[in-house]
N, C-alpha and C positions, 0 to 999 in steps of 0.2 A: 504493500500500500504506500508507503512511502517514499518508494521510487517512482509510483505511480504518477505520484501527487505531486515532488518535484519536478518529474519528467512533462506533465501537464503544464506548470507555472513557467516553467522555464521556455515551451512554445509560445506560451501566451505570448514571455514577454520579450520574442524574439522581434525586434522590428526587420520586416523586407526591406532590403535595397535594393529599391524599384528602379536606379539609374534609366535604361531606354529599354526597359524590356514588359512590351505588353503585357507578357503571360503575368508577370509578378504582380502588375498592379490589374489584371483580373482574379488570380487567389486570392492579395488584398482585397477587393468587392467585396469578394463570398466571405472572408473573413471580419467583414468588419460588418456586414446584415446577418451573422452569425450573433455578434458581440450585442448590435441593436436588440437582435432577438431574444438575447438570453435577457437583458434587462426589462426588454415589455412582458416577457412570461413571470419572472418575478416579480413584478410591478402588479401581475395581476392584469394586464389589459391596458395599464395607464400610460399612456406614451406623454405627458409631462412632463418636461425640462430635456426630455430625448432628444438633441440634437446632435446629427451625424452626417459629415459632406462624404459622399465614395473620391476613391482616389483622383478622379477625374477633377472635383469639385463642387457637384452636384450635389443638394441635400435630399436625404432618402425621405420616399413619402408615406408616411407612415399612415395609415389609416385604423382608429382604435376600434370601430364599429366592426368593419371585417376581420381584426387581429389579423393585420396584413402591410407586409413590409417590401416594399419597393424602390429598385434600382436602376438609373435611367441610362446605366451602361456608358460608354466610351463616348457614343454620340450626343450625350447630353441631354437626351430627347426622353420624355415618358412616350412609350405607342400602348396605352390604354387596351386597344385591339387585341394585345398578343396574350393579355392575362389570364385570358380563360383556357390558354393552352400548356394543358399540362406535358412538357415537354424537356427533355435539352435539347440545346439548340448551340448553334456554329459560332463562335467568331466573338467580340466587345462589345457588338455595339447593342446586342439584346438587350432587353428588361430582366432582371433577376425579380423572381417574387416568392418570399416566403409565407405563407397563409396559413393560420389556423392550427400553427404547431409544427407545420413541416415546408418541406424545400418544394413548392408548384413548380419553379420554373428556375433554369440553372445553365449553365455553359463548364460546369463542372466537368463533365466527362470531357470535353473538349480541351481544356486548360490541360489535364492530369496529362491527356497525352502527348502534352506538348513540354513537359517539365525537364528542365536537366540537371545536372549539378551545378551550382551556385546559389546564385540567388533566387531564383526562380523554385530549387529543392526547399530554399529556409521558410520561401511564401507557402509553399505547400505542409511546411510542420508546425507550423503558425496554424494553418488552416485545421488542419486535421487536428487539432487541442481546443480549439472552438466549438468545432463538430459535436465533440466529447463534452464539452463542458454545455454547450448546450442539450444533448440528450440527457444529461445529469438533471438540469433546470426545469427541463419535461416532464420528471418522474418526480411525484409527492414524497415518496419517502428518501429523495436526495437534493432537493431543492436546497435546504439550508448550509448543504454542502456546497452546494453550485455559488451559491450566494459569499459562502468566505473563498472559494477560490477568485472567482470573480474581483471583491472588493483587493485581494493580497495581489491579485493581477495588476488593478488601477494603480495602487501604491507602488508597485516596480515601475510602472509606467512612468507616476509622478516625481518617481525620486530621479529618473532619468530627465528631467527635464531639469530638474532643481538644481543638479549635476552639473547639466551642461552648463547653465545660465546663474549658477551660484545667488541665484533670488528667488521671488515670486515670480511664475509668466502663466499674464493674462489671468481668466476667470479658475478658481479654486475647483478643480472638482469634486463630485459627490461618490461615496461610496455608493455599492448596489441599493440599501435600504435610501437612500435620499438626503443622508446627511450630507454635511459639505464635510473635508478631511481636515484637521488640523492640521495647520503646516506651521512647524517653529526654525525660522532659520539665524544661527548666530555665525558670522563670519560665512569660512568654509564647510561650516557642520550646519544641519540639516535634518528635522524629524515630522515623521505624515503618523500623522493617528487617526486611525478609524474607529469609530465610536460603535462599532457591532450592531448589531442586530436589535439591541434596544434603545437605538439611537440616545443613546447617553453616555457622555465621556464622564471615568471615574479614574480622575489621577490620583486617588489613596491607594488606588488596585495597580499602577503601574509597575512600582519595585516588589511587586510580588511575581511568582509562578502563572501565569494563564491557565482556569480548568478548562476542560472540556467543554466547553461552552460559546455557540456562536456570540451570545450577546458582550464577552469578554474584546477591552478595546484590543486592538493590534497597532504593533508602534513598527515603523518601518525606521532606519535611523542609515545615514550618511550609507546606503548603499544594503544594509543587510536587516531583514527581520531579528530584532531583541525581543520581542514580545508576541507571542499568538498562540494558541491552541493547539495542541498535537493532534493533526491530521488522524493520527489513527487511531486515538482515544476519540475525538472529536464522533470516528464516523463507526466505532467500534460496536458489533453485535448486530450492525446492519447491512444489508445486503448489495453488493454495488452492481443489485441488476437492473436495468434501465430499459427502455425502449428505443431500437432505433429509428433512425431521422430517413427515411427509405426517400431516395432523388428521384426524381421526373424517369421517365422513359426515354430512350436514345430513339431519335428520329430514327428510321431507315434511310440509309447512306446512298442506295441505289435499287433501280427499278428491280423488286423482286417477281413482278409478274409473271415473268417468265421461266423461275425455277420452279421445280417437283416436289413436290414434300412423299416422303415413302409413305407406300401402302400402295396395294392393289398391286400392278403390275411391275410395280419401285422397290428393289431388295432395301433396306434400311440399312446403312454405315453401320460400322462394326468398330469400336476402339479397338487400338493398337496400343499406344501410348499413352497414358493418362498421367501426368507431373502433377500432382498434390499441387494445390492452390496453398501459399503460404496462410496461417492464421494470423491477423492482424493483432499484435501485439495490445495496444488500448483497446481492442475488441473483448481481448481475455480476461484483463482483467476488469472490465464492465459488465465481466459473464452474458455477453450478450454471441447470441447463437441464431441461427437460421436456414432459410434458403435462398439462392439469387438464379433464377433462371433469364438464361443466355438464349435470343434465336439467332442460329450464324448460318454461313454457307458452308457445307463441305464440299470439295472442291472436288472434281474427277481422280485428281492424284491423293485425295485424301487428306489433302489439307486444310486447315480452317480459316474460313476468310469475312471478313465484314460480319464482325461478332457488337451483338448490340443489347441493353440489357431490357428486357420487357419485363420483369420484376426484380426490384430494387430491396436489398436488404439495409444496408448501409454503404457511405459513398466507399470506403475500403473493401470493405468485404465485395461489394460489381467491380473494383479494380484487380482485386486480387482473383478472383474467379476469371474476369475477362482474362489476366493476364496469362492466368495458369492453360486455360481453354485454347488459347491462341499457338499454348506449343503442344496441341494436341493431334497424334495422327490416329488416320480412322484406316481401314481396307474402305472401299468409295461404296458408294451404291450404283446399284444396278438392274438395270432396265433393258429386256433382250438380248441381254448378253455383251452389255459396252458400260463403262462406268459412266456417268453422268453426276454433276453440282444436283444438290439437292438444297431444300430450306432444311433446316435441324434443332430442336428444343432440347437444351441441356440443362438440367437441373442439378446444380452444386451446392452439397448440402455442407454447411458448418456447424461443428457438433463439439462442442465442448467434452473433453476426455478426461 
């Protein structure tokens, strides 16, 4: 748990260096209506002092009636039109829209396959600690968790600022519950305190121990947490199963009209190869398990081609399944006696062991 729990805070509090590269500041997007989101589901609905520009500069438009969060993409533009389509979809300049607890509409799949080592890998471990810390925020029995990671998230954030700039900059912000943070700065030293969960600061309680207890302040000081809650006493005897955040559907990539799907006269592909899908590490220990069914092409030689996911487990879990799928070989199918592409429905189950 413990490593979990760093390994989580410490994506948080990676900032992307977006220099000139698209992909980076599309992860940022989804990571930062990630971040919107976790705060209006703890908020209860109340979108209230939530102000957030996406990387482009655009401010997301939050709608509290439909619990619905929206992203006007690269081109700056809302197209209202595109929101009933629950889809991924290609390229920046879409609408992203999260509604009603989960991901409607996304460019996720798209981004992932475009990511490589640098910068664009730190946007994606950024992103995927979002992900998590929002399916935390979804689930009742881990919300107060989600809520101290979140606020020790904001404090890395703000001590980085304080850092750079050895003062106050600009407007103070709020921890998750809505207080604003104490900020104490003397010279080059520097302390953010979060007043918890019962929005009350109590500095008699500071030179002591922190219980297990969200409403206990948290004091972030010149770069390192002195004060907060032990993560594993905090979340101890309860369960870190959660529900996942399952993403839109992959458009189809090309005219399928014309492939066979087996049966009838069609012999059905046969595995040869099957490479275990790896299991997504934050998935394990969230004990979050499932299905993600794949429709792709097998190909005459047996290869697999233009794999897309039509049911979504979690965005890892469609990466890791697409990825494992894609080095899969089949014997082909056939039809009269000649191999032929067929359409194919894979169903990749993860199963916690």
């Amino acid at each position: 748990m413990r490593t979990f729990v760093a390994t989580i805070l410490l994506a948080m509090a990676s900032v992307a260096v977006a220099g000139d590269s698209d992909i980076v500041n599309g992860l940022e997007n989804l990571r930062r209506i990630h971040r919107v989101a976790v705060v209006f589901e703890l908020r209860d609905g109340n979108a209230a002092g939530i102000a957030e520009n996406d990387p482009w500069g655009t401010p997301y438009r939050i709608d509290a009636e439909h619990r619905r969060i929206v992203g006007a993409g690269s081109d700056r533009k809302f197209d209202e039109s595109a929101w009933s389509t629950n889809e991924q979809f290609d390229g920046l300049e879409g609408d992203v829209v999260f509604q009603d607890g989960r991901m409607f509409r996304s460019n996720r799949n798209w981004l992932y396959a475009r990511v490589t080592a640098g910068p664009s890998a730190t946007a994606l471990s950024a992103l995927r600690a979002s992900e998590v810390l929002l399916m935390i925020a979804l689930s009742p029995e881990t919300r107060s968790f989600a809520a101290f990671l979140f606020s020790a998230d904001a404090m890395l954030a703000l001590g980085a600022i304080v850092e750079r700039n050895h003062g106050e900059h600009g407007e103070v912000p709020r921890d998750v519950w809505g207080t604003p943070f104490r900020l104490i700065v003397e010279k080059n030293h520097y302390r953010i305190i979060s007043a918890g969960s019962d929005r009350t600061f109590s500095p008699m309680t500071w030179e002591r121990r922190a219980a297990a207890d969200t409403a206990e302040d948290l004091i972030f000081e010149d770069g390192a947490f002195v004060r907060q809650p032990d993560a594993n006493a905090l979340f101890a005897g309860k369960a870190l199963t959660v529900k996942p955040i399952a993403q839109p559907l992959d458009p189809a990539r090309r005219d399928r009209s014309g492939i066979a799907r087996s049966g009838g006269d069609v012999e059905a592909p046969s595995v040869l190869e099957r490479p275990e899908p790896s299991y997504p590490e934050y998935y394990r220990q969230l004990r979050l398990s499932g299905i993600v069914i794949l429709e792709c092409v097998i190909a005459a030689n047996g290869s697999v081609d233009d794999v897309r996911v039509v049911k979504s487990l979690a965005p890892d879990f469609d990466m890791a399944a697409t990825d494992a799928v894609r080095r899969w070989k089949f014997s082909p199918a056939m039809q009269d006696g000649r191999a032929i592409p067929v359409l194919f429905n894979l169903t990749i189950n993860f199963k916690l062991r």
